[in-house]
C-alpha positions in Angstrom: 0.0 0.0 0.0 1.6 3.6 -0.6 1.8 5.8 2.1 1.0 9.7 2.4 4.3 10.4 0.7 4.3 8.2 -2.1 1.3 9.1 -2.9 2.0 13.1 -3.2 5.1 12.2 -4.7 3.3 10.3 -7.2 1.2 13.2 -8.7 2.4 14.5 -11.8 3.6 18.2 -11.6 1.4 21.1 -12.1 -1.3 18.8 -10.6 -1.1 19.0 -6.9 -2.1 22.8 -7.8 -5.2 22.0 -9.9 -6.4 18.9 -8.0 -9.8 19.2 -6.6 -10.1 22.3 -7.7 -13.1 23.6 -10.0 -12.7 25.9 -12.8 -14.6 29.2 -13.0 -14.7 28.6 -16.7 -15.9 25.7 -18.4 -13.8 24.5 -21.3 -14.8 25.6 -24.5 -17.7 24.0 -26.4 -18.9 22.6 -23.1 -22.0 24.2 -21.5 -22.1 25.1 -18.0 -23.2 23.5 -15.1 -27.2 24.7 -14.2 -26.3 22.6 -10.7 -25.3 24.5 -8.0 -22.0 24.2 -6.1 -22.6 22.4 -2.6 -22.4 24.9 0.0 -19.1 25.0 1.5 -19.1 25.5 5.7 -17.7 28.2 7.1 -15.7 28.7 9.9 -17.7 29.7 13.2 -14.9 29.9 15.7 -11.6 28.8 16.2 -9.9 27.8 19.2 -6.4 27.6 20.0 -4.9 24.9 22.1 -3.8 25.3 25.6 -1.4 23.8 27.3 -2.8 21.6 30.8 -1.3 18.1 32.6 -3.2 14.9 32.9 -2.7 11.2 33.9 0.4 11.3 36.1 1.5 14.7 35.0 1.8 13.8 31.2 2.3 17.1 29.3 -1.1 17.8 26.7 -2.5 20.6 24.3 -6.1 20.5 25.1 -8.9 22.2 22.4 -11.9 20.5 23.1 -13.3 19.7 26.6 -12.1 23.2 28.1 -12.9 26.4 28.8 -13.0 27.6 25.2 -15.3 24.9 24.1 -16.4 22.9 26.5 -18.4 20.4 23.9 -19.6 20.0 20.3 -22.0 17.3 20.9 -20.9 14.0 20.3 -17.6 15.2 20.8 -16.0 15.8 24.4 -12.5 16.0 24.7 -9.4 16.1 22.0 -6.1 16.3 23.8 -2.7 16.2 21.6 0.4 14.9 23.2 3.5 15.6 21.3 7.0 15.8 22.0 10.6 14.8 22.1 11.3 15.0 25.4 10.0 11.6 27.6 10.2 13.7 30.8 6.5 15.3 28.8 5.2 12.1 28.9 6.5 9.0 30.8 4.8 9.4 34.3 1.6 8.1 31.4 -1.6 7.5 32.3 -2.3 4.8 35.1 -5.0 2.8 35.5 -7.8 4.6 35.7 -12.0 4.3 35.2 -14.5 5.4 32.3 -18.3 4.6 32.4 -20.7 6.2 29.8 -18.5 7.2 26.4 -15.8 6.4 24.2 -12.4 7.0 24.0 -9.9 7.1 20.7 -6.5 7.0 20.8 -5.0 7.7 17.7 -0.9 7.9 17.0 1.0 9.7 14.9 5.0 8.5 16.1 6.1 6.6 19.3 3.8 4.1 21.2 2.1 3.3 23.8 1.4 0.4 26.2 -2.5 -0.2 27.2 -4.0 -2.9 29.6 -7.6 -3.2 31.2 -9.5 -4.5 34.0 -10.9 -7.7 31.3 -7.8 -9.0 30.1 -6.6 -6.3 27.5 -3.0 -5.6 26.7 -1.6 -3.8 23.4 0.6 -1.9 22.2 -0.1 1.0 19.8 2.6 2.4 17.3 2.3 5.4 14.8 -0.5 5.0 12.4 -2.3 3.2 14.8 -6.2 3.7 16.5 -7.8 2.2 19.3 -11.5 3.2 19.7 -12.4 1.8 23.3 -16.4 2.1 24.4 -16.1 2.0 28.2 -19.8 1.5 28.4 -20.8 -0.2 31.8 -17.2 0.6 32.9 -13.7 -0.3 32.5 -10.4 0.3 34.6 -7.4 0.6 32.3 -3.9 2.2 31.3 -2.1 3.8 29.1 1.8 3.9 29.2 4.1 5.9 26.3 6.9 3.4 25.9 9.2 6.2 26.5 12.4 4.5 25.6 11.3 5.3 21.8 12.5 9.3 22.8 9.1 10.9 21.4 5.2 10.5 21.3 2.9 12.4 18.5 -0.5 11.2 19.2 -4.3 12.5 19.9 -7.0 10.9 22.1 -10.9 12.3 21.3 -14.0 11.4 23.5 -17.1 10.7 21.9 -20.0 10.6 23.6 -22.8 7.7 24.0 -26.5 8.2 23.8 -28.5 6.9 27.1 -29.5 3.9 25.9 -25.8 2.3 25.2 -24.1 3.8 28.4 -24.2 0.2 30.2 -23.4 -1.6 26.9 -20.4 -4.3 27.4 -17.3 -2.4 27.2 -14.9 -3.6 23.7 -11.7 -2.5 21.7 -11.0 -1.8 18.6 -7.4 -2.0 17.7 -6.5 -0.9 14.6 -2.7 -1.4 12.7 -1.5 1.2 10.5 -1.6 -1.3 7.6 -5.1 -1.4 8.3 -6.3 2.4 7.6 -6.8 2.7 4.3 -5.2 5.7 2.8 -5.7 7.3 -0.7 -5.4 10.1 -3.3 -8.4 12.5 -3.3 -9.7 15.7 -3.9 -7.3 17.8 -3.4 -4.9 15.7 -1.0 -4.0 12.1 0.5 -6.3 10.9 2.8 -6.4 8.1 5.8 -9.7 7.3 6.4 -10.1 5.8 10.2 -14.1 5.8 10.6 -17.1 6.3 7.8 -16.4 7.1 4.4 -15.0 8.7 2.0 -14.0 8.5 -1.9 -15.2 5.4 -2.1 -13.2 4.0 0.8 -14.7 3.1 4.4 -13.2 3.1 7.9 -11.6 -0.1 9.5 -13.5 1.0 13.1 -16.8 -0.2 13.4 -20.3 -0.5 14.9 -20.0 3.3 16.6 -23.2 4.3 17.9 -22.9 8.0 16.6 -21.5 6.5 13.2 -18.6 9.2 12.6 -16.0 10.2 9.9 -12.9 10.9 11.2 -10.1 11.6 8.5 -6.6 12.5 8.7 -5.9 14.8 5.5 -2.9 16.1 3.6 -3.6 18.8 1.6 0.1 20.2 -0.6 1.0 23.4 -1.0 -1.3 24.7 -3.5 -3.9 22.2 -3.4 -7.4 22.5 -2.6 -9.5 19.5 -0.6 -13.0 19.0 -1.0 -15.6 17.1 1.3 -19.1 16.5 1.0 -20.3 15.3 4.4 -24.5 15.5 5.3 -25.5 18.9 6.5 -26.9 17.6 9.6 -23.3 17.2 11.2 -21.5 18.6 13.9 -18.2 18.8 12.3 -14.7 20.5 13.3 -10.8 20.7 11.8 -7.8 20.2 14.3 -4.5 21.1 12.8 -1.8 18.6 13.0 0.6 20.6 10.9 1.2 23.7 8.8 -2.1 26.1 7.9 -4.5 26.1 5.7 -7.6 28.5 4.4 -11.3 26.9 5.6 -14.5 27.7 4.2 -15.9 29.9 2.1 -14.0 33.1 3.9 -10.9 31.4 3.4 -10.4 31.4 7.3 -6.3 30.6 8.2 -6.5 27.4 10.8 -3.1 26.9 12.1 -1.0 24.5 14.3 -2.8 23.3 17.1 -5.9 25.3 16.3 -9.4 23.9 16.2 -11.5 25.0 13.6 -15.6 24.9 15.0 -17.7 24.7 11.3 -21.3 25.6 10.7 -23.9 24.6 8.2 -23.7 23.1 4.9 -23.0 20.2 2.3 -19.0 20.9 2.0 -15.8 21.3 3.4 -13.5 23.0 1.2 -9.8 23.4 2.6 -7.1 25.6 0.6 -3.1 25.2 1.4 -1.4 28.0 0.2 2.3 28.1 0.2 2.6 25.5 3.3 1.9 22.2 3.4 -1.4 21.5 5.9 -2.3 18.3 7.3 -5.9 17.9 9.5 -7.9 15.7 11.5 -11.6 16.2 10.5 -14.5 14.8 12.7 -17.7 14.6 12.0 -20.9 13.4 13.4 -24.6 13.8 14.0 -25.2 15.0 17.4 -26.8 13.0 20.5 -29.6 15.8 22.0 -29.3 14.8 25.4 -28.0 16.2 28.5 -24.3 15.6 29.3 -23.3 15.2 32.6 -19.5 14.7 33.2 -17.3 14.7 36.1 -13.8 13.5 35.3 -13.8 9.9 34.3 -17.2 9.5 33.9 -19.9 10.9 31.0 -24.0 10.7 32.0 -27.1 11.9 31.2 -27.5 12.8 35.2 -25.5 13.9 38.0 -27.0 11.3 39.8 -25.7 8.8 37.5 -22.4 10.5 38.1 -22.6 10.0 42.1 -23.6 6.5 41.1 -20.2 5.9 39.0 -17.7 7.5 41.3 -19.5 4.7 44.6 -19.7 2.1 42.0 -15.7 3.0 41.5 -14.9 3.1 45.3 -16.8 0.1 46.0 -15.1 -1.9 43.6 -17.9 -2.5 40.9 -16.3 -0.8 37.9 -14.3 -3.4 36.1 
């Protein structure tokens, strides 16, 4: 399978400029289009990371699940870990409860070591995802192997409707060789849940069925997405900037871009290289209670999980 690079690479030249993009002018001798072009969503706010500790003092750039935006139902949380220095991120994240939601891990470099109250134990490298439901309730860990000397990876949240917060909790543990990853409009594309171009997701039988992409758009290069207009949808910045929506609003570097209404998303790279994580899903509609580990619908049902924990019936 090519990879992200070999792909670009592959393109002839001139044509990571033109591809995806649409031409104001149809070719001569051809009529033009009576359809009209999808709307495109636009930026409604952007938020930039901040910096916070969590787990045993692991070093993280939070967006989503703070102060700036607390939620964008399904969504709860995205944290970023990234760095070159294991003193950021060794101490990890020891085992620990979750009741009512879901939790993705997905890397980018390094690894890390996860085991769980059921029997559980893997180890996830770059390119990899795990997409745990914690349902009823699960007790587990996560441990950067820090002897690698660095960590690039991202966990999101993802809420559960009522109905499925006692489910059974499961994994998902996905290899890199598993994700597929393609040429598309306008940039090379992994595709780790839903679909796109013709391609579907390797993670499975998620309640709030969403896409979640990790894009590549070249210097020069516009990306086009149609995605339903009934989706919450946003655009975390792994690398570089690029121009969002209709405004052409810059995203940069650990900055999440909130996007409103409509059929598209249309992202322009100018002279930088930008790479993305886009999320997508259609909301829930139900009350969110959360209190660290734990995501209900109550604050009763939160009391309920943190004796459930102490008494030694999680996990």
């Amino acid at each position: 399978m090519l990879r992200r690079r070999d792909l670009l690479a592959a393109l002839p030249s001139g044509a990571l400029a033109m591809l995806g993009c649409r031409s104001e002018t149809p070719p001569r001798g051809e009529p033009a289009s009576s359809a009209p072009a999808p709307e495109a969503r636009d930026v409604l706010s952007v938020v930039a990371a901040s910096t916070t500790k969590d787990g045993a003092g692991v070093k993280l750039s939070r967006t989503l699940g703070g102060k700036g935006l607390p939620l964008l139902d399904p969504f709860l949380l995205l944290d970023e870990i990234h760095s070159d220095d294991p003193r950021d991120f060794q101490a990890g994240f020891p085992r620990h409860p979750h009741r009512g939601f879901e939790t993705v891990t997905y890397m980018i470099d390094g690894a890390i070591e996860h085991r769980d109250s059921v029997g559980n134990h893997g180890r996830l490298e770059g390119g990899a995802i795990q997409w745990m439901t914690a349902g009823r309730g699960i007790l587990h860990s996560e441990m950067p192997d820090a002897s690698v000397g660095r960590i690039f990876g991202l966990q999101l949240w993802v809420n559960l409707p009522k109905r499925l917060k006692w489910t059974e909790p499961r994994y998902q543990d996905i290899g890199p060789a598993n994700v597929p990853e393609l040429s598309a409009e306008g940039g090379v594309v992994r595709v780790a849940a839903g679909s796109a171009f013709g391609s579907r997701g390797p993670v499975e039988g998620i309640a709030v069925a969403p896409t979640m992409l990790d894009v590549t758009v070249p210097p020069g290069a516009t990306f086009t997405l149609e995605l339903p207009a009934t989706q919450a949808a946003f655009a975390y910045l792994l690398e570089g900037a690029l121009e969002l929506g209709a405004s052409r609003r810059r995203v940069a570097r650990r900055e999440l871009a909130v996007l409103g209404g409509g059929a598209t998303i249309v992202a322009r790279a100018a002279s930088e290289q930008g790479r993305m994580l886009i999320l997508a899903a259609d909301p829930i509609g139900e009350p969110v209670a959360r209190r660290g580990p734990f995501v209900m619908n109550t604050e009763a049902e939160l009391d309920q999980a943190f004796d459930d924990y102490r008494n030694g019936r999680i996990g």
